[in-house]
N, C-alpha and C positions, 0 to 999 in steps of 0.2 A: 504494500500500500504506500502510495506517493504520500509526502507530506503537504499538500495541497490536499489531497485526498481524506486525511487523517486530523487536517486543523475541518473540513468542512462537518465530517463527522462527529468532530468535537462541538462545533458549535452547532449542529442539528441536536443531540442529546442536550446540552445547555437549553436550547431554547423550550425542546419537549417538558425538560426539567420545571425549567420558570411555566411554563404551562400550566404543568400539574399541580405547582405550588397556588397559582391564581385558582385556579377551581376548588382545592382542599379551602383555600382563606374565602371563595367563596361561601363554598356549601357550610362551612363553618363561623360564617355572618352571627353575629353576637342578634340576640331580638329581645325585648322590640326593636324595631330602629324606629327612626324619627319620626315615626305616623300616628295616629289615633288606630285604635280599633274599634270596628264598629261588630257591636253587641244585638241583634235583633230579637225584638219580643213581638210574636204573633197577634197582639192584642189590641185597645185603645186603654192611652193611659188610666190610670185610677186604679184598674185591676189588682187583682191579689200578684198575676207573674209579673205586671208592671213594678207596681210597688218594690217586691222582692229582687227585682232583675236590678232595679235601681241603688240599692241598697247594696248589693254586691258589688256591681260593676265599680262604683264609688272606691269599696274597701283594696278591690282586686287592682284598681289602678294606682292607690296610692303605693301600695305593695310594690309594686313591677315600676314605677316612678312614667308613664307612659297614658294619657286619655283613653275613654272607652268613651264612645258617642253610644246612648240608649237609641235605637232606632226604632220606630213604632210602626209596624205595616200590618194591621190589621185584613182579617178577611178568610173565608173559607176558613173558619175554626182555628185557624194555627198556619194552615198549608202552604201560602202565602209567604209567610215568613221563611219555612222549613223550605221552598223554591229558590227562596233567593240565596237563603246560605248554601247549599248543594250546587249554586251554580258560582259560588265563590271560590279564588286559588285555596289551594289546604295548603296555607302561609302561617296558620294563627291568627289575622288578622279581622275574621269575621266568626263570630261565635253565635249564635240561636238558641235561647231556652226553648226547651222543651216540655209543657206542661201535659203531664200525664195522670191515667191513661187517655191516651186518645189514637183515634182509628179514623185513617185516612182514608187506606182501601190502596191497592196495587199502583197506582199510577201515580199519589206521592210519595217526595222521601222519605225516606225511615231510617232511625238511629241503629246501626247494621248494615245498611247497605249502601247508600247514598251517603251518609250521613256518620262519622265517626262518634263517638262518646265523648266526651272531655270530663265530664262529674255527676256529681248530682249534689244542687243546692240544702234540698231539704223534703221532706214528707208532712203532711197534717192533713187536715179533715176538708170536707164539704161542710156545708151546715143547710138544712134544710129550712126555710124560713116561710113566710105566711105576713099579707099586710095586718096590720094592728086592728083592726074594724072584721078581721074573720072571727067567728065565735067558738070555732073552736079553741078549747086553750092547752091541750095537748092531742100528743098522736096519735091514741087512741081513740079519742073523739074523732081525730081529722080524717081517718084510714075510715071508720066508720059510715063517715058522712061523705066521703066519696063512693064508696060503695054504695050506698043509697042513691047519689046521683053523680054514676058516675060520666058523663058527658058532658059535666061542667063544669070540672077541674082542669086546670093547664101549669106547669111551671117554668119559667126560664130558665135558660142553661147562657153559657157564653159560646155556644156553637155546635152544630151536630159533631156528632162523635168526640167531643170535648168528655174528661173527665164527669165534668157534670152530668151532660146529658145521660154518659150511660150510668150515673149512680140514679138518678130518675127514671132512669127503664130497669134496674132491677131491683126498685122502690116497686115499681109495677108487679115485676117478677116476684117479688116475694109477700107483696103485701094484699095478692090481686084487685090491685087498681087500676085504672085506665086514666092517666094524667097524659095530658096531650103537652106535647114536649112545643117550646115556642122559643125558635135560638136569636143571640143577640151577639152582637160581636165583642163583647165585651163586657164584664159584671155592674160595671156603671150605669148606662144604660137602663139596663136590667131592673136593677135599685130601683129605679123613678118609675118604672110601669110598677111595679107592685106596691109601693107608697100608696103612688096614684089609683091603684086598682082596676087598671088595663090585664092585669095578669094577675092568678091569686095567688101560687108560690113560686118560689124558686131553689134552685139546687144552685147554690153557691161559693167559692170561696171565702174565707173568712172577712179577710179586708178590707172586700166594696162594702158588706153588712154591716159590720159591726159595730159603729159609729148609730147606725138608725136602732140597731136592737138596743141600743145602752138607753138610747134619746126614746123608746117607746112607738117606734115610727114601724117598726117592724116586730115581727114574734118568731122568736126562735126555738124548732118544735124537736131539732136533733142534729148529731154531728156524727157523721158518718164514719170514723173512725174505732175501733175497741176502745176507745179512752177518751177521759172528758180532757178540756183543753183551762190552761190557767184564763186567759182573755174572755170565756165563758161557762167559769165556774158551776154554774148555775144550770146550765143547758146538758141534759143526758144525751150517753148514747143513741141511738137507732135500737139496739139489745136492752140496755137499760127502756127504755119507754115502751117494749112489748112486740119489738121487731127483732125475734132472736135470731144470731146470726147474719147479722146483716154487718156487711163490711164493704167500703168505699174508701179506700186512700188516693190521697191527689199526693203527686209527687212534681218537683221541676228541675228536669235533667239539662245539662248545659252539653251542646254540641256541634261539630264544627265540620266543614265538607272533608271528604275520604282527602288523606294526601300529607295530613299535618304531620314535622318531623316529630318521632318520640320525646326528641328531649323540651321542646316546646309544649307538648301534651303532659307532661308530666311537671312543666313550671306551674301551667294553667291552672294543673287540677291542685296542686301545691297551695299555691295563692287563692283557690278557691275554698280550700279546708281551713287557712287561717284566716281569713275572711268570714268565716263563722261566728270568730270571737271578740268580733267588730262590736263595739256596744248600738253603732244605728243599727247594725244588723241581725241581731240580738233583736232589740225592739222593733223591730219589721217582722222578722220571723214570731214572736212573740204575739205580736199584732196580728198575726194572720192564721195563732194560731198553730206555726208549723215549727218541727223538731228540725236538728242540722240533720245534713244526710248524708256526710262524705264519703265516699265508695271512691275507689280508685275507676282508673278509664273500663278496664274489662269489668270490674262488678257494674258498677253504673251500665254499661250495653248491657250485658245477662239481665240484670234486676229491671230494665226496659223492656225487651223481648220479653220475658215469663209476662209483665206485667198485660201486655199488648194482644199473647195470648189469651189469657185465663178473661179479659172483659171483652173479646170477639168473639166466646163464647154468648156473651150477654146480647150484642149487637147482633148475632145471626137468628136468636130467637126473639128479638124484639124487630128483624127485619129490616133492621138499619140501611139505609140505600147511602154509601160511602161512595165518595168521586175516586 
């Protein structure tokens, strides 16, 4: 080999070299960098996942020294939202709560497929409530007197196949009632038709309510969960008030399009476990009723899927027509 020959092949390896070194200090880019991320919540604000989404995002940014824009895209129950994140880079930079259970049906995303895991915020109840001018004053009476007529009950949910909704179809299933389900894009909303007595109950989150049931504006007839909640000391179970057996948990899992590097997924879910012990965040989840719920990235997907499962049981016998 000539040494013309041998300097050229020297500096083709130098240059491969420097190459390689630019791609490794690429793909190993320190994050965040200098951008906001933006946070999307399926809903209109005021809600229970608004509320909560807010509350975190706040504790998780100051953590990571980085903004988090709450973005609010309301519509089709969540699906909406869960579209735009799925069609986002998997950078970290765009993350979607997911409030569960809810059943979208084949043709949107889902946290498994589309959709990777990042956490889960927290678990708590529904609360089933009733305007203040209904005479029934428990659920006994209430399950009663819709049975008696039953054609003239309705309740709000924040959207078909929304957690709510199906805790209101297997309120049906177990209590044989026939409440006609009436969705709303959001529990706010919601709130004001039943006040107002456009709708007589509603299957709720804690948050949008609980301000009306303290003020006497609302009646709070049960909470959907095995356990009474501090924020409504006072309000029994669904099993306590004579509905044995009866179980509905709302949970709000946080997740981001397929593609996001591990060690990124694993800050996220980091900052989002000590963002628990946030004191606003503390009193939001308080506020609403809900316990922390940190699961790592694979328990948080599993503990989604089982959940997604076990209420498309409920949805295939109440006939649920899913987009």
């Amino acid at each position: 080999m000539t040494t013309s020959t041998t300097r050229r092949h020297l500096l083709r390896l130098s240059a491969l070299a420097l190459s390689a070194m630019a791609l490794g200090a690429h793909a190993e880019a320190p994050w965040p960098e200098a951008k906001p991320i933006t946070w999307i919540v399926g809903f209109v604000p005021g809600g229970s996942v608004d509320v909560l989404t807010r509350a975190f995002a706040k504790a998780v940014s100051d953590q990571i020294g980085q903004s988090i824009v709450v973005d609010n895209v309301p519509g089709a129950s969540g699906a909406l939202a869960l579209k735009q994140a799925a069609r986002a880079k998997g950078d970290g930079y765009t993350l979607v709560t997911v409030p569960g259970p809810v059943l979208f049906g084949q043709k949107q995303p889902e946290v498994g497929r589309e959709l990777q895991a990042v956490g889960l915020l927290s678990q708590g109840p529904i609360v089933l409530v009733g305007g203040a001018s209904l005479p029934q004053a428990d659920l006994s009476s209430l399950i009663a007197a819709m049975k008696k007529n039953p054609q003239q009950w309705d309740y709000a949910s924040s959207g078909i196949g929304t957690g709510q909704h199906l805790a209101g179809e297997l309120f049906n299933q177990m209590a044989g009632t026939q409440m006609l389900h009436v969705p709303y894009k959001g529990g706010g909303q919601a709130v004001v038709d039943i006040v107002g007595g456009q709708v007589k109950l509603g299957m709720l989150g804690v948050t949008p309510v609980l301000a009306q049931i303290k003020a006497g504006q609302l009646r709070a007839y049960a909470v959907t969960t095995p356990y009474r909640i501090p924020s409504l000391p006072n309000v029994p179970t669904m099993s306590e008030a004579g509905l044995k057996g009866y179980e509905a948990t709302q949970y709000f899992a946080v997740a981001a399009a397929k593609g996001v590097p591990e060690p990124v997924v694993a800050r996220l879910n980091a900052a989002i476990a000590k963002a628990a012990e946030n004191p606003q965040v503390k009193a939001a989840l308080e506020a609403g009723g809900q316990l922390p719920g940190h699961m790592s990235p694979a328990e948080a997907e599993k503990f989604v899927q089982d959940s997604l499962r076990k209420f498309g049981d409920v949805a295939t016998k109440a006939k649920i027509v899913l987009n």
